[in-house]
N, C-alpha and C positions, 0 to 999 in steps of 0.2 A: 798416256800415263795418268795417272790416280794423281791428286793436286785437294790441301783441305785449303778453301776458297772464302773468302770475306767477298760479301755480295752486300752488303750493307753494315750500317756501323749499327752495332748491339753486344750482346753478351753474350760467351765461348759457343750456347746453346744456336747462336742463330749461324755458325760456321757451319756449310760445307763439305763433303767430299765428292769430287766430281771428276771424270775423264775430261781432260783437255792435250789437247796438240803435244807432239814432242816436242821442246824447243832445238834450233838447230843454233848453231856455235857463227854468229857473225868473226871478220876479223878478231881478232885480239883476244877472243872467246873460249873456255873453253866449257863441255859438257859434261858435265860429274852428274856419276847415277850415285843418289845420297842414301848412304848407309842408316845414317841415322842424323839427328838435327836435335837441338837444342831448346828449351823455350826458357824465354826470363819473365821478369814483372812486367815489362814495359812492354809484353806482348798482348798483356790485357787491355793495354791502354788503347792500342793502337787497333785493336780492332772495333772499340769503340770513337774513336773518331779523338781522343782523349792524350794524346801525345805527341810530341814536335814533327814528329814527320807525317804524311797523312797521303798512303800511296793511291795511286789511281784506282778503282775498281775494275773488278774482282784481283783482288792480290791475295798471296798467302802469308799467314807469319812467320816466323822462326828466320833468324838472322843468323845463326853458326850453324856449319855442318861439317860432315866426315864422308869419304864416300871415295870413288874410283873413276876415273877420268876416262870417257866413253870413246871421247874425241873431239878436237882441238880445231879452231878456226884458223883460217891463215896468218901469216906472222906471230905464230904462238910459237917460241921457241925454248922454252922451260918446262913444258909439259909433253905427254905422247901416250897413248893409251894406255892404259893399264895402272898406271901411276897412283898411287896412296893419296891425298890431299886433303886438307882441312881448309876450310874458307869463311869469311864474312860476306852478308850482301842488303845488309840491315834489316831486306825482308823479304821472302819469297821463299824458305828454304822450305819448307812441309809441302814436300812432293817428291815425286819420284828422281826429275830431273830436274837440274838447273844449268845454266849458261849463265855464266862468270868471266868478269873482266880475269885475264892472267896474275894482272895485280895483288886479287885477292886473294891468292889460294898460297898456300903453305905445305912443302911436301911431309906426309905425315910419314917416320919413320915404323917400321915392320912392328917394333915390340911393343907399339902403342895401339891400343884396339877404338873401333871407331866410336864406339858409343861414348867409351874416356874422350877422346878428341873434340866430338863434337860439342864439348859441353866447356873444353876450354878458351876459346877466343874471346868469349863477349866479358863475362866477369871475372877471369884471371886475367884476361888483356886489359881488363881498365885499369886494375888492381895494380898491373906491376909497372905499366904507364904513369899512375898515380906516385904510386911511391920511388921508383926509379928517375921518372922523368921532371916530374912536379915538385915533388917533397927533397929529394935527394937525400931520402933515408940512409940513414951510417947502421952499421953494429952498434950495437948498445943502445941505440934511443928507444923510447919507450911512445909506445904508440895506442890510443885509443879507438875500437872500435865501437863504431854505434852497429845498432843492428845487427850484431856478430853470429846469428844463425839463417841469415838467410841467404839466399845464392851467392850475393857480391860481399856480403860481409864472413861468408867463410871463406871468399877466395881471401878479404885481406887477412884473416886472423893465421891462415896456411902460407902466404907469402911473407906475411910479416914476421912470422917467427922463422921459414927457410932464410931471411937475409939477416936472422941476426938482430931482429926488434925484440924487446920485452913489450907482449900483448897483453892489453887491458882488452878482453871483449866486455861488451857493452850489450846486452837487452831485457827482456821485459818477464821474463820467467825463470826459476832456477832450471829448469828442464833443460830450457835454450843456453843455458851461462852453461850445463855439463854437458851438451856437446859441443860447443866452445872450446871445453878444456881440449877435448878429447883430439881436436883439430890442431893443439899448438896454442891456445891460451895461457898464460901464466898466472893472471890474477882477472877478477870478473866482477863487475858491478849490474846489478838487479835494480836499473833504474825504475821497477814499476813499485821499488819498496825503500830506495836508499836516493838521499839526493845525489847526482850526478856532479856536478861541480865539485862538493865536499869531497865527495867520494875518491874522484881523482886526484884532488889535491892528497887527500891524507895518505890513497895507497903510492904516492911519488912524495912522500916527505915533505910536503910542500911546497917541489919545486913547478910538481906542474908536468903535464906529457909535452913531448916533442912533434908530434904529430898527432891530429887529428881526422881520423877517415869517416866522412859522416855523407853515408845515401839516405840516411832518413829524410832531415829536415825536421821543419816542425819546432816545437818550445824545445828540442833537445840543446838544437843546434847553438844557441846562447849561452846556455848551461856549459858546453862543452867545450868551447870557445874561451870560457871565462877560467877554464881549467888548464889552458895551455901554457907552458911553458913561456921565458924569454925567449924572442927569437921561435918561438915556434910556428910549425906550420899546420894548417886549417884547411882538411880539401875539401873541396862541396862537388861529392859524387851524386845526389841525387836527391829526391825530395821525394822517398816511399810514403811520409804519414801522410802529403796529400798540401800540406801547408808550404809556402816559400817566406823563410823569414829572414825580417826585417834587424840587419844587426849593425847596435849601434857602434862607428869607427871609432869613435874613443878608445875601446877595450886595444883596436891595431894600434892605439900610441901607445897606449903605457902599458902594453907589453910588449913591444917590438919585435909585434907576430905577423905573418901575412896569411891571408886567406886567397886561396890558390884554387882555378876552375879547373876541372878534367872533365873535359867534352871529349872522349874518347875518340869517338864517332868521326869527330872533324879530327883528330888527330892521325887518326889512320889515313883520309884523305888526301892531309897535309905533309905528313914523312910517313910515307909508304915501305919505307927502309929501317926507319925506327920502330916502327910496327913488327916489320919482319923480325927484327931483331930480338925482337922483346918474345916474339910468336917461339923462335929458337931458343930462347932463353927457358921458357916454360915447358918446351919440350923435350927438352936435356933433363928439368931436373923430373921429369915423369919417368924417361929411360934410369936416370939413375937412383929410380925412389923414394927421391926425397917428396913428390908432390904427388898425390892418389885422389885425384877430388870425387865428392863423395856423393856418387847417383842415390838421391830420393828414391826415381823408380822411373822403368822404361815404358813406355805406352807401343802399341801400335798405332799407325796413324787415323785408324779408325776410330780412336778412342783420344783424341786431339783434346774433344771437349771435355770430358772431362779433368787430362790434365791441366789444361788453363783454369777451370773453375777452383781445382786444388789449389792452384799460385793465387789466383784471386784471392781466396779466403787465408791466404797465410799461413797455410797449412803444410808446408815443403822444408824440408832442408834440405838443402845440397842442391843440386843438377835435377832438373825434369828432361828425360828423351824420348824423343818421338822415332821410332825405325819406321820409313815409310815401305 
């Protein structure tokens, strides 16, 4: 099978594509020939050497995929050939084949096609983790995104307005704020022209947002923080500018806000069921239209590098997939 390969840590340029082995399906395994696969930011990272996980060599990247289940290893009793399936596996998915714990796969319903699918697990799954499990977002509360044009910041601004939030998206261009709207924003801040704090304060009357979704990081993250509601909640999905900052606790006393982690990742590991759950949740409302997330543009997997290079320079919205 065809596999794009990290043989050293560098840039999308020094990846890969090479014939390697079929994998075969140990116990608990199963074998999905992948339709298509996903890439996010943090696939940049990781093949530079530049991200929390740092797989063995030669590995491949792309963490979500879609595809059809070849064949099942023993004690696999959820799956059986032929089967539809979407899965998580943090890293390996740009190849032809993969072998998956049973765990991770999800059956993908008939009216859901695979390139849509494979693009929802990783930043609809944080997203609706995030504000489902974390935040315990209600109708009505008003929610701030930072970042609101790129992969994870359009799944919040499309999740948060199907549950029922008033969306502030949040970024750095008017270009980026009107595909924002276009997605389910309500109101928009142009933090690269308007202060971010005022800004939020004035478009919520001065009470402040309810939720904060912030995968930036960076000097935003303060600003935004300072903009929150009583009682509000503050998630730290991720740190795209590059900076981890330093925020001072005082602001959590006298607002009686909490700042709340979403480490996805381990969340999945840790309730496998809530996962699942959430996985179902997002794929009902695809079936029933309310969620369309919105492909950038589809690669062959011959052409890996330069979709990574496109997400490197910031240049994407929506979904990048790779059909191997």
């Amino acid at each position: 099978m065809k596999a794009c390969l990290c043989k050293s840590y560098g840039p999308p340029s020094s990846l890969v594509i090479a014939d390697v082995p079929d994998p075969v399906p140990a116990a608990g395994e199963v074998l999905v020939r992948v339709r298509a696969c996903a890439l996010n930011f943090f696939d940049t990272l990781i093949i530079q050497g530049k991200y929390q996980y740092k797989p063995d060599m030669p590995f491949s990247p792309s963490a979500e995929f879609a595809g059809v289940v070849e064949a099942v290893g023993d004690d696999v009793g959820g799956f059986s050939s032929g089967d539809r399936v979407m899965g998580y596996m943090r890293w390996g998915a740009a190849r032809e084949l993969v072998a998956v714990p049973e765990g991770g796969l999800v059956p993908l319903p008939d009216g859901v096609d695979f390139e849509m699918a494979a693009g929802l697990t990783v930043t609809y799954g944080t997203t609706l983790h995030a504000y489902r499990d974390r935040a315990g977002l209600k109708a009505g509360e008003t929610v701030a995104v930072l970042g609101a044009s790129g992969g994870v910041g359009q799944a919040a601004v499309e999740i948060g307005a199907i549950m029922g939030a008033k969306v502030i998206a949040c970024a750095s261009s008017q270009d980026k704020l009107d595909f924002a709207r276009s997605l389910g924003a309500q109101m928009t801040v142009d933090y690269s022209s308007q202060p971010l704090k005022e800004t939020l304060k004035d478009l919520t009357g001065g009470k402040g947002v309810d939720v904060v979704y912030d995968p930036v990081g960076g000097d935003l993250s303060e600003q935004a923080l300072r903009a929150t509601a009583w009682e509000g909640r503050f998630l730290v999905v991720g740190f795209a500018a590059g900076e981890i900052p330093k925020i001072p606790l005082n602001l959590l006393l006298l607002k009686g806000c909490d700042v709340r982690g979403v480490f996805w990742g381990e969340a999945v590991a840790r309730d496998p069921d809530g996962h699942r759950r959430n996985m179902t949740q997002l794929l009902d409302w695809v079936v029933a239209g309310k969620l369309r997330p919105h492909v950038h543009a589809v690669y062959p997997l011959e052409e890996i590098t330069t979709a990574l290079t496109e997400i490197a320079a910031r240049r994407v919205r929506g979904k990048v997939i790779v059909t191997p």
